[in-house]
C-alpha positions in Angstrom: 154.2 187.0 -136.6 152.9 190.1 -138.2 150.3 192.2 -137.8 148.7 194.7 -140.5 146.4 197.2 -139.9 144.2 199.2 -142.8 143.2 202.9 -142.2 141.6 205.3 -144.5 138.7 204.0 -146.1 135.5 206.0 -146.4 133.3 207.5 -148.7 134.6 209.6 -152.4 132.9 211.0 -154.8 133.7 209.9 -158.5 136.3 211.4 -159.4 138.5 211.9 -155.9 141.0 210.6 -154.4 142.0 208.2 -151.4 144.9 207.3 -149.6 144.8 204.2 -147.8 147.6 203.1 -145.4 148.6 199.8 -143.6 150.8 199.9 -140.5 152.7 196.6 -140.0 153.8 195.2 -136.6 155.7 192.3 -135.1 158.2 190.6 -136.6 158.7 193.1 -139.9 162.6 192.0 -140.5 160.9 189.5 -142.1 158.7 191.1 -144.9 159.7 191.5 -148.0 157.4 192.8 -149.4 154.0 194.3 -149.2 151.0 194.5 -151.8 147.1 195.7 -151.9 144.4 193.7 -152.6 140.5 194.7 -153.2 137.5 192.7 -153.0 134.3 194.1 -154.6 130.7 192.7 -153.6 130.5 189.4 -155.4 134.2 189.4 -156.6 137.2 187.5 -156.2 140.1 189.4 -154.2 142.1 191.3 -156.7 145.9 192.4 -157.2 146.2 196.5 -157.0 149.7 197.0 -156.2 152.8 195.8 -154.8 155.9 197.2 -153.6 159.1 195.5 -152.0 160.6 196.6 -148.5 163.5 198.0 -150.6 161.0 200.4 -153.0 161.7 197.8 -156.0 160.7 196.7 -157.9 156.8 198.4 -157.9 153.8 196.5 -159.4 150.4 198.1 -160.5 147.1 196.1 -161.2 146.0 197.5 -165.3 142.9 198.6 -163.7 145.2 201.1 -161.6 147.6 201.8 -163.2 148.7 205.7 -163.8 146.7 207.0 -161.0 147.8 205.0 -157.9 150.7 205.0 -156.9 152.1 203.2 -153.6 155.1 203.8 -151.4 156.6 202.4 -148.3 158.0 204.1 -145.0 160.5 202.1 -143.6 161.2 204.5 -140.8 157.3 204.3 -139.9 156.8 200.8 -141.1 154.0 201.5 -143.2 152.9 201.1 -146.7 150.5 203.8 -148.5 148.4 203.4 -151.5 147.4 206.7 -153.2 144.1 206.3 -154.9 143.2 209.2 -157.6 140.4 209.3 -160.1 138.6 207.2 -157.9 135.5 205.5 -159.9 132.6 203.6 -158.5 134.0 200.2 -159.7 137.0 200.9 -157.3 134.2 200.3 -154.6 135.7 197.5 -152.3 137.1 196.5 -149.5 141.0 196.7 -149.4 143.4 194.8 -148.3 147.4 194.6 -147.5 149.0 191.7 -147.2 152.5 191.3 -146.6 154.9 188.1 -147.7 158.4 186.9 -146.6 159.9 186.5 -149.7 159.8 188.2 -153.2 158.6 185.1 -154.9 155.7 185.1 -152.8 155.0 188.4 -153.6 155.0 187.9 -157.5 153.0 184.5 -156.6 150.3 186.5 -155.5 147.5 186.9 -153.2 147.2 182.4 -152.7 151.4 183.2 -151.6 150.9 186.1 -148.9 151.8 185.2 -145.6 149.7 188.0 -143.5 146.2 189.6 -144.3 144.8 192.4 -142.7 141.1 192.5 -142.0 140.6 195.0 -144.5 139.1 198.9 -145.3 136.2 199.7 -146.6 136.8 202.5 -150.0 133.6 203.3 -151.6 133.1 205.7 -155.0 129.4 206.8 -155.3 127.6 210.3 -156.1 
């Protein structure tokens, strides 16, 4: 089994940034990779980003892309999602997730073998 937790959720104003981490626990010899999801009021759960344990290959969401950028700490067993020019539609709640084999990880979030319960980010003036 493994266990994710979210931290660093809050409050930003449009236009700042975010860095959200998820610590995993338990049996982590078996990840192989890692990814965030977001769910916004009313939404389907959405892809933001993926990352293997190795570093590679990394995966951004369109809606993301060129100002996130995640990374992995295998020392610390954590993944990191670095959110900049942070917009009011990024309000969600965010998620990691972590799967046990790279398929599963291009599969998707219907694939990923561990959630975590998730950390609130929201954008408003």
């Amino acid at each position: 089994q493994v266990q994710l937790v979210e931290s660093g959720g809050g409050l930003v104003q449009p236009g700042g940034s975010l860095r959200l981490s998820c610590a995993a626990s338990g049996t982590i010899i078996s990840i192989s990779g890692m990814a965030w999801f977001r769910q916004a009021p009313g939404k389907e759960r959405e892809f933001v980003a993926s990352i293997t344990w190795s570093g590679n290959p990394i995966h951004y969401a369109d809606s993301v892309k060129g100002r996130s950028t995640i990374s992995r700490d295998m020392a610390k067993n954590t993944v990191d999602l670095q959110m900049n020019s942070l917009q009011p539609e990024d309000t969600a709640v965010y998620y990691c997730a972590a799967a046990t084999s790279y398929l599963k990880l291009v599969v998707g979030k219907t694939a990923m073998d561990y959630w975590g319960k998730g950390t609130l980010v929201t954008v408003s003036s």
